[in-house]
SENUZA-963481 format. One record per residue (C-alpha): residue in three letters; x, y, z. Coordinates in steps of 0.02 Angstrom, whole numbers, padded with zeros to 5 digits, always signed. Layout:
<nodes>
ALAXYZ...
</nodes>
This chain:
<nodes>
UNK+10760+02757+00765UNK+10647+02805+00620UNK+10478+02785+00593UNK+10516+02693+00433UNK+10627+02585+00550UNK+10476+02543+00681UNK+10341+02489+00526UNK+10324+02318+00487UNK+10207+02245+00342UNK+10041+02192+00394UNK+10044+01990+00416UNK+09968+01919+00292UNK+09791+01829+00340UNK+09790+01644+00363UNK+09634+01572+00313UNK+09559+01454+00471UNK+09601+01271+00414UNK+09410+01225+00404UNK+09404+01347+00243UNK+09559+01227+00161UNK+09528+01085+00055UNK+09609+00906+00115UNK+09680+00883-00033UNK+09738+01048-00115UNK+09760+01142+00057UNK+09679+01304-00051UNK+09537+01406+00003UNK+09387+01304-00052UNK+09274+01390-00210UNK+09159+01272-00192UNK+09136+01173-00021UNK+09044+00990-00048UNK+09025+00887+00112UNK+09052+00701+00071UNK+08918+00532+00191UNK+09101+00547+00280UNK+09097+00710+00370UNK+09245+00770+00274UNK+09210+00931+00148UNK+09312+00965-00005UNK+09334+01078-00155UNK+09203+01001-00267UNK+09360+01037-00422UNK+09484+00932-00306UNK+09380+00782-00256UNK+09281+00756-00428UNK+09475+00744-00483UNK+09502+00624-00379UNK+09350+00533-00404UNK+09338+00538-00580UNK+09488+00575-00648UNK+09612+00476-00538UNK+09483+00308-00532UNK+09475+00329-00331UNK+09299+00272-00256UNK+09361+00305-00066UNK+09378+00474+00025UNK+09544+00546+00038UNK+09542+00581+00227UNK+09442+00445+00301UNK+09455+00294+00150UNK+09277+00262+00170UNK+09169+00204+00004UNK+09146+00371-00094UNK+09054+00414-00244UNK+09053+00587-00344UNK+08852+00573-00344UNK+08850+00565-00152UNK+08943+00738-00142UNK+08808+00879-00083UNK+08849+01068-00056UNK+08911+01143+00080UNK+08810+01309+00106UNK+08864+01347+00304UNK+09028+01341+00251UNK+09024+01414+00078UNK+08930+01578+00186UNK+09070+01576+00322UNK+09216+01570+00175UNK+09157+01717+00088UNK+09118+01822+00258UNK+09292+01788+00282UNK+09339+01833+00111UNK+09272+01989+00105UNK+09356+02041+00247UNK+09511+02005+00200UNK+09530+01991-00001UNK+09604+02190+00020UNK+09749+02120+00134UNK+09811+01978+00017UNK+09846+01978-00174UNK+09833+01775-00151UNK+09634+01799-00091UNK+09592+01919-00214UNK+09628+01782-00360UNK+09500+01663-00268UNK+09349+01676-00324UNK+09201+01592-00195UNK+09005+01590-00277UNK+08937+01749-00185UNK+08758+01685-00185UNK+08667+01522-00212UNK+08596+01549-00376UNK+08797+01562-00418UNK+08834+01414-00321UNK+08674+01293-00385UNK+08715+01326-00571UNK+08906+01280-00526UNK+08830+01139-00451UNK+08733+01095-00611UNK+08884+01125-00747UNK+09004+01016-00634UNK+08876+00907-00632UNK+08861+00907-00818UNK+09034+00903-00832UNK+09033+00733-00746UNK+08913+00660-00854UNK+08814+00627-00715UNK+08646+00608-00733UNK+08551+00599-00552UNK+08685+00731-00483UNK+08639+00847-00638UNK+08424+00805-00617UNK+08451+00885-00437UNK+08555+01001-00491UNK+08418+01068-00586UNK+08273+01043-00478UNK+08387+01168-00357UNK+08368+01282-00494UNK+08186+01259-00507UNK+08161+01292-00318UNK+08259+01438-00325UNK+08174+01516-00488UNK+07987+01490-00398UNK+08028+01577-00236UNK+08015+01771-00255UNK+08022+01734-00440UNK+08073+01928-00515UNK+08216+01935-00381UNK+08284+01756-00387UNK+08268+01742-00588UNK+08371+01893-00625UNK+08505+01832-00514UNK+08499+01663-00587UNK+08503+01766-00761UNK+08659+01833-00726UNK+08730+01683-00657UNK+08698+01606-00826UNK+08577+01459-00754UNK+08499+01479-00948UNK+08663+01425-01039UNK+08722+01302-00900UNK+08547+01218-00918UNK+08536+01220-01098UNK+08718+01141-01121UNK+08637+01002-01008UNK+08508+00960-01095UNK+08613+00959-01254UNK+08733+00846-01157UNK+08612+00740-01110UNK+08505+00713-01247UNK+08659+00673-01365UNK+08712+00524-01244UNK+08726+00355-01314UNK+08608+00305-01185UNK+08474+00424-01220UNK+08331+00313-01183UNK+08371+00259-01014UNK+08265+00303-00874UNK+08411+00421-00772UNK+08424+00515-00936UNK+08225+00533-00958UNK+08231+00582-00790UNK+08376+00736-00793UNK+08313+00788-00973UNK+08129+00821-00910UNK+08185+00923-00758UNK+08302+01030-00840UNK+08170+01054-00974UNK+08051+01120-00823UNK+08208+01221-00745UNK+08249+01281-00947UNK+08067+01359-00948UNK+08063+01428-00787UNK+08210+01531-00825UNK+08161+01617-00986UNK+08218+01709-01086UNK+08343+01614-01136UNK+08506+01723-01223UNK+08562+01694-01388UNK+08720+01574-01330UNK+08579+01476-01231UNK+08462+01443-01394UNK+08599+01406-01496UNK+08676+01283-01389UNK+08493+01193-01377UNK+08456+01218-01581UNK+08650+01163-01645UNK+08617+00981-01597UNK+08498+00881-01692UNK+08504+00765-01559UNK+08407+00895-01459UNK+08297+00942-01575UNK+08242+00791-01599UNK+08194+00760-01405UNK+08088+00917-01412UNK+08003+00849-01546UNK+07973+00706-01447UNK+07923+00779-01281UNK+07801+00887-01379UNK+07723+00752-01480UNK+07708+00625-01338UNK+07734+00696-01174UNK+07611+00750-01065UNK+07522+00921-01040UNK+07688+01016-00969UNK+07802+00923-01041UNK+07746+00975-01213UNK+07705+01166-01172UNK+07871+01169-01110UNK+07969+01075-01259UNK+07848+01182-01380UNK+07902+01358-01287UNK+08108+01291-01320UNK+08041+01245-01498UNK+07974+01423-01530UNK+08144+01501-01446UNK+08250+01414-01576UNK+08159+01437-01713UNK+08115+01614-01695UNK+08318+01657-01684UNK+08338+01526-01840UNK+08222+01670-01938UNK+08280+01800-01858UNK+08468+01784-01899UNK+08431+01661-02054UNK+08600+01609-02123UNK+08710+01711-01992UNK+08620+01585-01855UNK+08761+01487-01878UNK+08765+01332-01776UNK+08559+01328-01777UNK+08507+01191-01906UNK+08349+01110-01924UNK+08367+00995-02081UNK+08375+00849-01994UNK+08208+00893-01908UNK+08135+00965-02061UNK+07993+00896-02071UNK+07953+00844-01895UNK+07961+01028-01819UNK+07798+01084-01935UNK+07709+00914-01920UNK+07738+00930-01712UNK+07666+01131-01727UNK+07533+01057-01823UNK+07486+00935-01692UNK+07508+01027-01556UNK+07375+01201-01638UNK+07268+01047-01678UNK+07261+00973-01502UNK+07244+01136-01415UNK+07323+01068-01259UNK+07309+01257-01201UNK+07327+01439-01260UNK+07490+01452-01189UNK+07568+01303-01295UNK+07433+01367-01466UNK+07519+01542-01442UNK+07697+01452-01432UNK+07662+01371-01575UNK+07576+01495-01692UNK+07757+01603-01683UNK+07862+01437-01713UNK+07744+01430-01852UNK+07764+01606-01926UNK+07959+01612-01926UNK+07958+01441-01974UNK+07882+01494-02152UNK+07969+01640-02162UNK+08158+01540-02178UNK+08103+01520-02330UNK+07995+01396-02473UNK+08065+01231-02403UNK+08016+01256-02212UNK+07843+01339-02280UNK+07820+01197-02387UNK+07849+01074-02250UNK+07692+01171-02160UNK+07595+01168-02297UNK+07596+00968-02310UNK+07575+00932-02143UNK+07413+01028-02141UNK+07449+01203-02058UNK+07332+01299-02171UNK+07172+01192-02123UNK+07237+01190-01929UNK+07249+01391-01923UNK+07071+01426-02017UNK+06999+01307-01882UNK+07045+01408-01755UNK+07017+01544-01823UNK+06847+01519-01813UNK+06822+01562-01624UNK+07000+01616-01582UNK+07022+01773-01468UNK+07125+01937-01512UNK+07289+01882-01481UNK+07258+01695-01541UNK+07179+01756-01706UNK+07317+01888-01738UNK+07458+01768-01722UNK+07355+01646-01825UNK+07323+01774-01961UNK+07507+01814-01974UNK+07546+01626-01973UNK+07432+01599-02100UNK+07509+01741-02209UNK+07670+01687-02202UNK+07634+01512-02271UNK+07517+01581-02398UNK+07672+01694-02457UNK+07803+01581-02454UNK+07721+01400-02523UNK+07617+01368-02691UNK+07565+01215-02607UNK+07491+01321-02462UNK+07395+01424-02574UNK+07314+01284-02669UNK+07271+01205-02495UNK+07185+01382-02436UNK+07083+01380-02596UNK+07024+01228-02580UNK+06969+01248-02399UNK+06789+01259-02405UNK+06805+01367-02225UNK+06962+01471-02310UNK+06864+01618-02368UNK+06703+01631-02276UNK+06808+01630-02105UNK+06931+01751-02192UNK+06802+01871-02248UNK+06734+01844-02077UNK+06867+01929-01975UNK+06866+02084-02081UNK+06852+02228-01937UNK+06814+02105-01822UNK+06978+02084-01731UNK+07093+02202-01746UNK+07149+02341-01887UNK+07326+02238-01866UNK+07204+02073-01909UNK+07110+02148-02038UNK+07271+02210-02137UNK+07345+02038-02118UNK+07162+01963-02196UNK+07185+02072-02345UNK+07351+02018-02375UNK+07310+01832-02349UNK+07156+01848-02486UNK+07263+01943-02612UNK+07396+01806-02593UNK+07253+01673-02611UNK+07168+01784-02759UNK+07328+01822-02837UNK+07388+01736-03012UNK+07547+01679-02979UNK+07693+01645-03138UNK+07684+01449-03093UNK+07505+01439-03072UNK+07455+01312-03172UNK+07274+01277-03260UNK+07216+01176-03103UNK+07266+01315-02996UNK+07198+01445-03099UNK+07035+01380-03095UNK+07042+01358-02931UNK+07091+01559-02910UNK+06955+01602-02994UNK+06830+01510-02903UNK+06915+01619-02731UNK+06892+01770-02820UNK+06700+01739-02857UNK+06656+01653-02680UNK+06755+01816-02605UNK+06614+01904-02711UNK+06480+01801-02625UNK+06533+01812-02463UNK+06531+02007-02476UNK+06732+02050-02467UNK+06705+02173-02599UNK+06599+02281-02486UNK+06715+02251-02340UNK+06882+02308-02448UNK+06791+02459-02519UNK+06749+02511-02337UNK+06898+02497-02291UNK+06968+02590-02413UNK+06853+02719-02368UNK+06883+02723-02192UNK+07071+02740-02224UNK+07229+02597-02159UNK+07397+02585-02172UNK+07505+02616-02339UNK+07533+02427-02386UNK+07363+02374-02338UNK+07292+02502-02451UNK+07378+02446-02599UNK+07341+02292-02540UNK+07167+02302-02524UNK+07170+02389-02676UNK+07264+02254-02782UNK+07125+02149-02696UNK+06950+02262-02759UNK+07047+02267-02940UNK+07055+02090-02966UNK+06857+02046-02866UNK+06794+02194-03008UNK+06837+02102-03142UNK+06723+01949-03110UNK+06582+02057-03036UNK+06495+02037-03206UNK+06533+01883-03310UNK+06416+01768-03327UNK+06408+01621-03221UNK+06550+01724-03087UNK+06400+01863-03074UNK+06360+01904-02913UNK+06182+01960-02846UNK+06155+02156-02878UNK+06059+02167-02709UNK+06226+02116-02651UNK+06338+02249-02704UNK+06200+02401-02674UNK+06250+02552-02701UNK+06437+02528-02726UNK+06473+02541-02916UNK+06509+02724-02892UNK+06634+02681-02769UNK+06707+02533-02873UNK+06730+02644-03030UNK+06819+02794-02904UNK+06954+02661-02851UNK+06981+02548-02993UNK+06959+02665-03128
</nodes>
């Protein structure tokens, strides 16, 4: 007899009957234990639950509800020890596919919960999440990255916050935890953000949260605000799904707010960079800043603002000045405009001094649709810039050299302060300008 004759194929493993669900007699993906004692595939029974009407368990008919379902770790652990072993022995194994580690298995928790449309399952859900993204946060947050906890918990917020029942308590409840969760899990991809920023609905409860929640509610809406608005610039048109138009005008007035309450430097920072691609999508958006008062807000806190406040301010400030006439007319007629801009000259940053040149040559700058009002009004900039000594501080800095565009910048800026340096009632004090007319003539003339 040959030794072809005397082989027989391997027997193919049986799974133990513990790792079958009741219903499906499968290997179980996703073990939930039921108040019952029995534990199913969480697919198979929320089929049965919701789908088929049923509000008894299968095995035992005792009173069942899909909310009462809780996982199954001890036996999720034992299924895919068991799996491992044996996936190389069995084509049928190898198509199963078990969560390998409980970040994997609490966000399948949270988008079956979502999927349900339920409400207290999903706020645990997500408070799982939390726990997990806390403990040995660098380890546990990239695993919950790749298990895509930042798109599962975005799509349940934008679930949530588009229900008809929007107000009720349970969906106050789920929509402030997986707002906490949302945070904790940063950065969010681009499929995440744009899930949160296509729905108005959404939107809209950020705006909320940030306007009237309290102190970590509304660093945490303002942090999802600054996500979705930063890839709304960033992309522009290609964005897509992202649009803000039906929260046009409460996004800038709920930055505004929140710079003006300084709630903390966390939420300021948040905001200043909502703020700054916010006026860079264009006149509208910038516009929209302008009225609800971002120019006065940023010069503020300018004022006594550290390094990285004041640079993100500055650029914020820039960018509205650029894109909105209104914004300009609003910075000239700031009595605190140009003494704290002239202020901050080399005392920051070089990056905040070149952004201070370009903000006074915007606010110094005769624009085509300037009209008499807000010519007069440029002039009177130019001549207080005089006063306040920016035409010593640009020639310095001339001197002591910068980048390309702030040169011609600050350039543009000396040519247009030189021409008022000696008319009449714009004359400013000789003791004021020393010994700089040398200089003046060197780089104007």
């Amino acid at each position: 007899m040959s030794s072809q004759q005397l082989w027989t194929a391997p027997a193919k493993p049986e799974a133990p009957p513990e790792f079958l669900c009741p219903i499906t007699l499968d290997l179980m993906q996703d073990p939930v234990a039921a108040p019952t004692g029995i534990t199913y595939d969480r697919a198979a029974i929320e089929t049965w639950l919701l789908a088929g009407g049923q509000r008894t368990c299968p095995v035992t008919h005792g009173e069942l509800r899909a909310g009462d379902l809780v996982p199954n770790h001890t036996l999720r652990r034992l299924i895919q020890d068991w799996y491992a072993t044996n996936r190389c022995c069995c084509c049928s194994v190898d198509r199963v596919r078990v969560p390998a580690t409980p970040e994997e298995a609490a966000v399948a928790e949270l988008q079956g919960a979502t999927r349900a449309g339920d409400a207290e399952r999903c706020a645990a859900a997500a408070r799982g999440v939390r726990r997990l993204a806390w403990r040995a946060a660098a380890q546990n947050r990239s695993r919950l990255e790749s298990a895509g906890a930042a798109r599962a918990l975005a799509a349940a917020f934008t679930f949530f916050a588009g229900t008809a029942d929007a107000a009720a308590a349970a969906t106050d409840d789920v929509l402030d935890v997986v707002l906490a969760a949302l945070v904790l899990v940063m950065p969010m991809d681009e499929e995440a953000i744009l899930a949160v920023g296509s729905s108005s609905a959404s939107v809209a409860r950020l705006v909320a949260v940030a306007a009237n929640g309290d102190l970590h509610r509304r660093l945490q809406a303002v942090v999802v605000i600054r996500e979705i608005v930063s890839l709304s610039a960033y992309r522009g048109a290609a964005a897509g799904t992202i649009d803000l138009s039906a929260n046009a005008e409460a996004v800038p007035q709920v930055l505004v707010k929140t710079i003006r309450d300084g709630i903390c430097p966390p939420a300021t920072r948040a905001c200043l960079v909502a703020a700054y691609h916010l006026a860079c999508t264009g006149e509208s958006a910038a516009a929209h800043l302008a009225s609800a008062g971002i120019v006065t807000v940023l010069v503020e806190l300018l004022v006594d603002a550290d390094k990285s406040t004041a640079e993100k301010a500055l650029a914020a400030l820039d960018a509205a000045l650029a894109a909105s006439r209104d914004g300009r007319a609003r910075a000239r007629a700031d009595a605190l405009a140009m003494p704290v801009l002239v202020k901050k000259m080399f005392w920051v940053s070089d990056a905040a001094t070149a952004l201070v040149v370009s903000a006074l040559l915007r606010i110094c700058k005769k624009c085509p649709d300037d009209d008499a009002a807000a010519e007069a009004a440029r002039r009177h900039a130019i001549v207080e810039a005089l006063q306040l000594g920016a035409l010593q501080k640009v020639l310095l800095l001339l001197q002591a050299g910068c980048r390309q565009e702030t040169k011609e910048n600050a350039t543009e800026l000396l040519r247009l302060m030189v021409r008022y340096q000696g008319r009449g009632e714009y004359c400013v004090d000789a003791m004021d300008l020393g010994g700089i007319k040398r200089e003046t003539a060197i780089w104007t003339g």
